[in-house]
C-alpha positions in Angstrom: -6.9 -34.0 -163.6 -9.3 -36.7 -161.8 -7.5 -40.2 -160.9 -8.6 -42.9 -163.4 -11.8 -44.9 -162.3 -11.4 -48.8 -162.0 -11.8 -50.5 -165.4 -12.1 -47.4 -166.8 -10.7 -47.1 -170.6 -8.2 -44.4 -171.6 -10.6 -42.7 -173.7 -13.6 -42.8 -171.3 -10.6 -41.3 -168.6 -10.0 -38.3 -170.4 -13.6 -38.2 -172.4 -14.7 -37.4 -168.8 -11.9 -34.5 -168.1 -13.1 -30.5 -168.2 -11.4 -27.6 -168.7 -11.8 -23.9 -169.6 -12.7 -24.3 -173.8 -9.9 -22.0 -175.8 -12.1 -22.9 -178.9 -15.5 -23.1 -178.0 -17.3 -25.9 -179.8 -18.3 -25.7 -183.9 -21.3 -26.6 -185.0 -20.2 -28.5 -188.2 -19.1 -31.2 -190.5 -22.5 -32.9 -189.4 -21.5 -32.5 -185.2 -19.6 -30.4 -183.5 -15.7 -29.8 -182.2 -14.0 -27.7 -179.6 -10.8 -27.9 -177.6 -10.1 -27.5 -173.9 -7.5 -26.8 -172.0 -6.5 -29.1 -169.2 -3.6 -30.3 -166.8 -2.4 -33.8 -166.2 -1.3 -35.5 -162.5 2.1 -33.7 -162.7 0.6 -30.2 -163.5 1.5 -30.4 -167.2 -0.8 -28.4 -169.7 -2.6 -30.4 -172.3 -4.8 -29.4 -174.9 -7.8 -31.7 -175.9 -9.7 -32.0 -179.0 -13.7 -32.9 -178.2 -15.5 -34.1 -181.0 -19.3 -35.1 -181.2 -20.3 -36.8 -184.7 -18.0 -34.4 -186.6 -16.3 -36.3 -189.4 -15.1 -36.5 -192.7 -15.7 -38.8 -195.9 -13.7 -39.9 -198.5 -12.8 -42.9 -201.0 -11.7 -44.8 -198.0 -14.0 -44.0 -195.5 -17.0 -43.4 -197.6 -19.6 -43.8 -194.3 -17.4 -41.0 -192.4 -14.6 -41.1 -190.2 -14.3 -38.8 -187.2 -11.7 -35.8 -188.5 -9.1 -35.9 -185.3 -8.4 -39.4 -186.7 -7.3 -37.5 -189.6 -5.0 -35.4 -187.5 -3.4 -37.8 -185.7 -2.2 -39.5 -188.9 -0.8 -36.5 -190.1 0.9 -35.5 -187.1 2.3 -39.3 -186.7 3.6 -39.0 -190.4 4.8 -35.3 -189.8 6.7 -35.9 -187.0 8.2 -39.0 -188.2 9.6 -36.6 -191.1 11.0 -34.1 -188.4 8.7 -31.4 -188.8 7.9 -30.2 -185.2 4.8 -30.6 -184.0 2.8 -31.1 -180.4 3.4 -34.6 -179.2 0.2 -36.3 -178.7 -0.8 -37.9 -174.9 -4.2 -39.7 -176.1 -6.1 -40.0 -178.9 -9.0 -42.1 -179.6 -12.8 -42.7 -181.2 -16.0 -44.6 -180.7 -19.1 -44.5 -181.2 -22.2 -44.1 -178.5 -24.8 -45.7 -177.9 -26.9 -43.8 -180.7 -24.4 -44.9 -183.1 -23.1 -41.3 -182.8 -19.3 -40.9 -183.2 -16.9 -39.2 -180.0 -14.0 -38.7 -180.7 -10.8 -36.9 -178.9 -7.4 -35.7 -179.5 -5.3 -34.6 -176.7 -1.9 -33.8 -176.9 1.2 -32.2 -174.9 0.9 -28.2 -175.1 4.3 -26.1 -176.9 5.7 -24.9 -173.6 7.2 -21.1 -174.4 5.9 -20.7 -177.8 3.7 -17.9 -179.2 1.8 -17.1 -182.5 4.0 -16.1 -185.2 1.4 -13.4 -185.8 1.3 -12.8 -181.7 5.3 -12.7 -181.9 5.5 -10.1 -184.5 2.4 -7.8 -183.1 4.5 -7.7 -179.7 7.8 -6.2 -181.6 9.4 -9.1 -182.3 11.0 -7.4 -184.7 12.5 -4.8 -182.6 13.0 -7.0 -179.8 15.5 -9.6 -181.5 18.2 -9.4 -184.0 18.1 -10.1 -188.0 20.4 -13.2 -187.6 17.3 -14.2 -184.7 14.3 -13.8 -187.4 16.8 -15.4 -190.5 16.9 -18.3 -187.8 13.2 -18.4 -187.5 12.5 -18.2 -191.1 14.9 -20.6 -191.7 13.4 -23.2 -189.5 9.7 -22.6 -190.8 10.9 -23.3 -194.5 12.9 -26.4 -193.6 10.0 -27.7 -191.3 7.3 -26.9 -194.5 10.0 -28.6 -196.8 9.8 -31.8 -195.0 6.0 -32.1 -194.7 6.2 -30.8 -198.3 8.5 -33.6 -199.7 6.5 -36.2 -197.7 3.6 -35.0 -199.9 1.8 -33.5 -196.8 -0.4 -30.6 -197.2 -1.1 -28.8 -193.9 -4.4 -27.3 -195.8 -4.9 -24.3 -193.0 -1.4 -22.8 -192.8 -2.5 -19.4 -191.8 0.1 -17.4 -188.9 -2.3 -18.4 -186.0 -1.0 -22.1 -186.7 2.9 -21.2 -186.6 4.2 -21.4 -183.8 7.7 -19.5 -182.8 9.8 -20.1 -179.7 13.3 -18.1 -179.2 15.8 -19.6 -176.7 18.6 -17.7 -175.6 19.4 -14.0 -175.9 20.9 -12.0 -178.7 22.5 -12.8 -182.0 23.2 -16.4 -180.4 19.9 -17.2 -179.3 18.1 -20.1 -181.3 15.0 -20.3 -182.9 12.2 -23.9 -182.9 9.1 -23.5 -184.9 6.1 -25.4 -184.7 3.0 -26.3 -187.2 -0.3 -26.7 -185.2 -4.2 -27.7 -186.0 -3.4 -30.5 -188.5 -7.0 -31.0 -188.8 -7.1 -30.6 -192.8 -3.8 -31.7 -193.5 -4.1 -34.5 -196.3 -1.6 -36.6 -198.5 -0.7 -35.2 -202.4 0.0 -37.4 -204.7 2.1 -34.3 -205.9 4.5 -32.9 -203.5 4.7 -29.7 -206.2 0.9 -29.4 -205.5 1.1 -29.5 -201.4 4.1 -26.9 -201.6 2.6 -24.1 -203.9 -0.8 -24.2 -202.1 -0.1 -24.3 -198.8 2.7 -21.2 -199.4 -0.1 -19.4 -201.2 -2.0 -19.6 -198.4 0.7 -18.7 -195.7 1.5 -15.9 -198.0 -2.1 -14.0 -197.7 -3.1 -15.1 -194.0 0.5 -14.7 -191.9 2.3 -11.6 -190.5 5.3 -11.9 -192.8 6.3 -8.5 -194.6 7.2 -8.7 -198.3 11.4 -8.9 -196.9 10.6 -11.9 -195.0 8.3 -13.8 -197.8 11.4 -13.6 -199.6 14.0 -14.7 -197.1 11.6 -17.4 -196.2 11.6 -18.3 -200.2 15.3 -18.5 -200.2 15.8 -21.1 -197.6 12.8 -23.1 -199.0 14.7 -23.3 -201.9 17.5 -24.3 -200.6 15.8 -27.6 -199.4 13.1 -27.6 -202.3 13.6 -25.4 -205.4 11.4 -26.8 -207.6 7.9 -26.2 -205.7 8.1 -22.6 -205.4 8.5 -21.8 -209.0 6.6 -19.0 -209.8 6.0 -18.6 -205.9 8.0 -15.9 -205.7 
């Protein structure tokens, strides 16, 4: 990563960075977005979010608001409720001089973790034992709970956007999961309402056999019963 220019902002600093693009740029949402991959002064990995005029509208921001400003108030309020997600380095907003909106995010990658679809399509299941994937299930339905009960809806929650990371070996090895791409995550006035869709969702777009849906169930449950009913 280049050394900061005198009087140079923060968000000009890293607006300026390039890297290879692991999602090339969307044309949508009135602009476009992308993310890049990059490495700080010490060598660490960092993703960043690019955005050009893509935003969002709503009651409060009725004239559009860029959509990583979104995210980074859901991953602020997420991780203040202890549900694990990438710590962000940088993130920021402004507007050029066509009146145009940039806007990036740029946060700390999840050193050792994999897609939970990724993790299951390279034997997962063979590789580690039961008590390793009860630990992993058990740790994705008490990180959901949390956001869920802080009436957070992540509002993608597919398997690309669960991240698993196994530490250890055998039946004492330990298990962290990770949400990612908070992009569409939004506040619920139900909590009920956050839960039932966004386990719908994981439910039709993740790697989990019908064995684990259910042992995933069970320790959601455990920590909120009531917004699974009829989830099962």
């Amino acid at each position: 990563m280049a050394v900061a220019q005198k009087g140079e902002s923060r968000f000009d600093f890293y607006w300026r960075q390039q890297g290879e693009w692991v999602e090339e740029p969307n044309q949508r949402r009135g602009g476009e977005s992308g993310v890049q991959r990059l490495n700080d002064a010490n060598g660490k990995l960092l993703y960043a979010k690019r955005q050009v005029g893509h935003i969002y509208r709503s009651l409060l921001h009725p004239f559009g608001r860029p959509t990583v400003l979104r995210e980074l108030d859901a991953l602020t309020s997420c991780e203040q409720l202890g549900v694990r997600v990438p710590r962000i380095v940088f993130c920021g907003a402004e507007r050029d001089p066509d009146h145009q909106w940039r806007a990036l995010l740029v946060s700390e990658a999840l050193d050792g973790f994999v897609e939970l679809d990724n993790w299951h399509a390279e034997g997962a299941r063979e590789r580690y034992p039961q008590v390793v994937h009860e630990r992993m299930l058990k740790d994705l339905a008490d990180n959901l709970a949390r956001m869920h009960l802080g009436h957070w809806q992540h509002g993608c929650l597919y398997g690309k956007h669960v991240f698993i990371k196994v530490i250890g070996e055998g039946e004492q090895a330990r298990v962290e999961v990770a949400l990612l791409d908070l992009e569409k995550c939004r506040r619920r006035i139900s909590c009920q309402r956050a839960a039932g869709n966004d386990l719908r969702q994981l439910r039709r777009h993740s790697s989990l056999n019908d064995a684990e849906w259910q042992t995933l169930l069970y320790f959601y449950k455990m920590a909120f019963g009531s917004a699974v009913k009829g989830l099962g």
